[in-house]
C-alpha positions in Angstrom: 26.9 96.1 19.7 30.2 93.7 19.7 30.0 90.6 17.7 33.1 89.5 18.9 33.9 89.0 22.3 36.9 87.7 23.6 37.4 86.8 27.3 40.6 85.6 29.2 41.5 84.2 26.0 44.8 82.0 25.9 46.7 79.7 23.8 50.3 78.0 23.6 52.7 76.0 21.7 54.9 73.8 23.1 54.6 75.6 26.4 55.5 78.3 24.8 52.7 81.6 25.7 51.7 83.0 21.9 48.6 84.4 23.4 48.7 85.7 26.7 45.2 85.9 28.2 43.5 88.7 26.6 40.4 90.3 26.3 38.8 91.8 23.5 35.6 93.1 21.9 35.0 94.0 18.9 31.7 95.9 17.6 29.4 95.8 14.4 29.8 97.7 11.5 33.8 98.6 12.0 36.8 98.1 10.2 39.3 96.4 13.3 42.9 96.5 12.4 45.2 94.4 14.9 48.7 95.8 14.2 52.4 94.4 14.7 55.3 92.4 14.1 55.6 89.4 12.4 55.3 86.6 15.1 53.6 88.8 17.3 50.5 86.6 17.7 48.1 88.4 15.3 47.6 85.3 13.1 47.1 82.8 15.9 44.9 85.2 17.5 42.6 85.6 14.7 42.6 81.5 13.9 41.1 81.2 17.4 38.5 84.2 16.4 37.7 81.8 13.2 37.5 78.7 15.3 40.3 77.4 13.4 42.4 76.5 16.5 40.9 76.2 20.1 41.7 78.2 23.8 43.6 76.9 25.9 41.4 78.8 28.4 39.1 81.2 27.9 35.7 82.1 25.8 35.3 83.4 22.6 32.0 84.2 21.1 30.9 85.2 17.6 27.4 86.4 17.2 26.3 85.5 20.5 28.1 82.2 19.3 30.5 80.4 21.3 33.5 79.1 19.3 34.2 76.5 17.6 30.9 76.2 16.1 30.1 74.7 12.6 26.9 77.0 12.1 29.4 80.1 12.0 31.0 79.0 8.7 28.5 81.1 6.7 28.8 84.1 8.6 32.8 84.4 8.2 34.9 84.9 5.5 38.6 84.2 6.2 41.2 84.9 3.8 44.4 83.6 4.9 48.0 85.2 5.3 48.6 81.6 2.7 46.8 81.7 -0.5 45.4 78.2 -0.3 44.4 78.0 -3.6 43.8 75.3 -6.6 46.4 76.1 -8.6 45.5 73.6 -11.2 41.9 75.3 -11.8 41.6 78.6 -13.2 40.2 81.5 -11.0 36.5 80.8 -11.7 36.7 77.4 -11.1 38.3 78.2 -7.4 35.3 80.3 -6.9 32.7 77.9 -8.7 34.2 75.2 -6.2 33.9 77.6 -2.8 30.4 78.9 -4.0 29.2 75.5 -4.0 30.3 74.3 -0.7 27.4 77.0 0.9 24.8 75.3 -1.3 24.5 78.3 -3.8 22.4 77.6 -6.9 23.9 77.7 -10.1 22.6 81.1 -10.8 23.1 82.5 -7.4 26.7 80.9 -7.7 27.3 82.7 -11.5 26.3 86.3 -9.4 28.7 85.6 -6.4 31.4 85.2 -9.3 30.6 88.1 -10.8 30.4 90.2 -7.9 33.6 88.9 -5.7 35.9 88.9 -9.0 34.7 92.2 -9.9 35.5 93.7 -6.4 39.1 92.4 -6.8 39.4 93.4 -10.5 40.5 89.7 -11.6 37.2 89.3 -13.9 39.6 88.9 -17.1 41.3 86.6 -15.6 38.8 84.4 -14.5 39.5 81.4 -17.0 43.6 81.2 -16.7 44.6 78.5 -14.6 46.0 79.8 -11.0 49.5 78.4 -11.6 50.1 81.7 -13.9 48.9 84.2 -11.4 51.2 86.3 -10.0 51.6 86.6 -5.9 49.0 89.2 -6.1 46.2 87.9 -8.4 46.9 85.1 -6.4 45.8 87.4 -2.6 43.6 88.9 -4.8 41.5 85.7 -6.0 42.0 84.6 -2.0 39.9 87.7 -1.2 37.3 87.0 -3.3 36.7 83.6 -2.3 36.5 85.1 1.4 33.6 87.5 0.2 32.0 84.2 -1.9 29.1 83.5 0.9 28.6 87.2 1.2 29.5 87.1 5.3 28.4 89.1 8.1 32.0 89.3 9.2 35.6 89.3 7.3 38.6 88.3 8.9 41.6 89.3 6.5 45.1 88.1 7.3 47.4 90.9 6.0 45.3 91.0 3.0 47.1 93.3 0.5 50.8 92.1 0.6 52.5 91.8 -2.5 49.3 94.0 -4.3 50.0 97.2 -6.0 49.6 100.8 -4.3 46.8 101.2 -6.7 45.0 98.2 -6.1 45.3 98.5 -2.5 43.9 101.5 -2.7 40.9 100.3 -4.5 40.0 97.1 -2.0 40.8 99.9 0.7 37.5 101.9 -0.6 35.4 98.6 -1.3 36.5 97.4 2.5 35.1 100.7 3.4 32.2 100.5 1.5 30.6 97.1 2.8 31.2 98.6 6.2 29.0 101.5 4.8 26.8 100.1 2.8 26.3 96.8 3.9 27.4 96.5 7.4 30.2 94.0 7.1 32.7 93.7 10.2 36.3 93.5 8.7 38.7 92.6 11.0 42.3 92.5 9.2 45.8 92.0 10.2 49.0 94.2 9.4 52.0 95.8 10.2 51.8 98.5 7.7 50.7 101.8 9.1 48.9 103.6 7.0 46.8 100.8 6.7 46.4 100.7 10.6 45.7 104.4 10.4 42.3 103.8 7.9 40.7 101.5 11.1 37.6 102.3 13.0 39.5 101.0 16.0 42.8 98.9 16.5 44.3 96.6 19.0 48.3 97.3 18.8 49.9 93.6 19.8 53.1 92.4 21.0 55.2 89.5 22.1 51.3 87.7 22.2 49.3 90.5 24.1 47.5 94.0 23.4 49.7 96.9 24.7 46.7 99.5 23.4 43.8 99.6 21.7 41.5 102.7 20.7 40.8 104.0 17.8 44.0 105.2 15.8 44.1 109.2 16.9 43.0 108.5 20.5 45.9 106.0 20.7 48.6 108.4 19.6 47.5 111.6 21.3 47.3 109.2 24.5 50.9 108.6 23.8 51.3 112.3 22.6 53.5 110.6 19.5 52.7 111.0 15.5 53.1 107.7 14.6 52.7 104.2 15.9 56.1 102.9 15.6 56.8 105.9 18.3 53.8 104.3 20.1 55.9 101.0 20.3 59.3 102.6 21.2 57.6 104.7 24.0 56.1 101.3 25.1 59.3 99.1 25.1 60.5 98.1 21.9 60.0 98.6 18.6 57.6 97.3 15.7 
């Protein structure tokens, strides 16, 4: 089943084409990487997903939903490629604040804390002001706040820059394990490649369109290369 269905989708700036009608499904239950360069279109294209910009032309639909629409809030989680964060509050009160805009109760608020902090391993942190995080406690509390409603669907905008190997290794295996265990979509963004190689399925984007998409193998034994930079030279131009 897709819950995300993009068709003839579109968008510009300026007269300027940063989405080039494309069209794009995305199904339950997967981990979808979209992979490339910076000002590719990857962030504009998932803003549109979110409902955060709109089409120029085109239809987008989440859930059976057609984009923009308010009632959607709940169901996605959006961490930004900006931490737009409180940086005068400490962590938990960045999360207290989040948790109550979707109307949690206090104790259903204290037990989305505890179990998006955990996930991101900032729980001894919780009660120093967000001015003294680093750049990655900082991605690492904007995660949490993105898993605060407990959504059906997480859109992650290069979600593990500036975070440790180790770290990204252990968000990597909790990703994987609300696809598993509880069904989560995650669509992130990236242009690292090892991180496009852990994806269910991938949409490989350029200059503001999709030049493949498949899942990572299929994609390179299509282009009979070992890597996807090779995929993007044998293409036209590099990553």
């Amino acid at each position: 089943m897709n819950v995300i269905n993009l068709q003839n989708v579109s968008k510009s700036f300026k007269r300027k084409h940063v989405i080039k009608p494309t069209t794009l499904k995305i199904e339950e239950k997967k981990i979808f990487g979209l992979l490339g360069p910076s000002g590719c279109g990857k962030t504009t294209l998932i803003k549109l997903i979110v409902g955060m910009l709109k089409a120029d032309l085109g239809e987008i639909t989440v859930l059976d939903r057609q984009v923009p629409n308010a009632s959607l809030l709940r169901e996605i989680g959006y961490m930004a490629q900006s931490d737009a964060l409180y940086t005068a509050l400490t962590g938990e009160q960045n999360l207290e604040f989040f948790a109550k805009l979707f109307g949690f109760s206090k104790s259903e608020r204290k037990e989305r804390i505890q179990y998006a902090s955990t996930i991101v391993q900032l729980t001894k942190d919780l009660n120093v002001p967000v001015s003294s995080y680093s750049g990655g406690m900082k991605r690492r509390l904007s995660l949490a706040i993105a898993l605060i409603q407990d959504p059906k669907i997480l859109i992650l905008d290069e979600p593990t820059v500036g975070i440790d190997p180790l770290l990204k290794k252990s968000i990597w295996t909790e990703l994987e394990r609300l696809k598993d265990e509880e069904g989560k979509t995650i669509v992130i963004t990236t242009h690292v490649m090892d991180e496009a190689e852990k994806c269910d399925h991938l949409a490989m984007m350029r200059d503001g369109e999709i030049i493949a998409t498949g899942k990572p193998l299929e994609i390179k034994a299509h282009y009979q290369v070992q890597n996807f930079d090779d995929v993007f030279l044998k293409i036209g131009g590099g990553l």
